[in-house]
N, C-alpha and C positions, 0 to 999 in steps of 0.2 A: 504494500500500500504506500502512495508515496504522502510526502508529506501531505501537500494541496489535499489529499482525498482525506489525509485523516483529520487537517483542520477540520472541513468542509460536515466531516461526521460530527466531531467533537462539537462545532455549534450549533448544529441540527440536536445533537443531545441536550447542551445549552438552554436550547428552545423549548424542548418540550420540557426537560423538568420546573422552567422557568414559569412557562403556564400551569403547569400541574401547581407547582407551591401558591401562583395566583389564585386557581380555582381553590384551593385547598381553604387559604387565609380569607376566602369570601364565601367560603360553607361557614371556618368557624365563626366568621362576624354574625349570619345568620342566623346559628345556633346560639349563641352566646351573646350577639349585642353588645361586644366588646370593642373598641377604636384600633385596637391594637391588630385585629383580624382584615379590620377593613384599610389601615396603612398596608400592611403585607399583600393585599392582595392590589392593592393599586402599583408599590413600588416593584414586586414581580413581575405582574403585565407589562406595564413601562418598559421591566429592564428586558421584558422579552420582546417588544416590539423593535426595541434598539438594537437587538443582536438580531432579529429579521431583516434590517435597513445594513446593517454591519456584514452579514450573510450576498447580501444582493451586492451590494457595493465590491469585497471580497473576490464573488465570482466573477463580477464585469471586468475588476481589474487586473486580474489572469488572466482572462481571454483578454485583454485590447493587450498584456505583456506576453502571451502568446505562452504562459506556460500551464 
């Protein structure tokens, strides 16, 4: 596997456990009505939508560097 590919996994893994911890911390807000579920689940979406723009950006710029 060369590197490129196993970045490419490693923030695809990124991604989804990023949302997973989102949805997770926006069950326990739910369940619990606590502030501290509903921060976690906004700062994990965020940080996952960033590493999707991060992901996109990443691939384009290996393909225009040709590797």
């Amino acid at each position: 596997m060369s590197l490129k590919s196993f970045h490419i996994v490693f923030i695809v893994a990124s991604i989804v456990l990023s949302f997973l911890v989102g949805a997770w911390g926006l069950q326990q807000y739910r369940v619990e009505g606590e502030s501290s579920g509903l921060w976690l689940a906004i700062l994990f979406n965020a940080t996952g939508v960033v590493l999707v723009v991060y992901a996109m950006r990443f691939v384009r710029k290996t393909k225009d560097l040709g590797i």
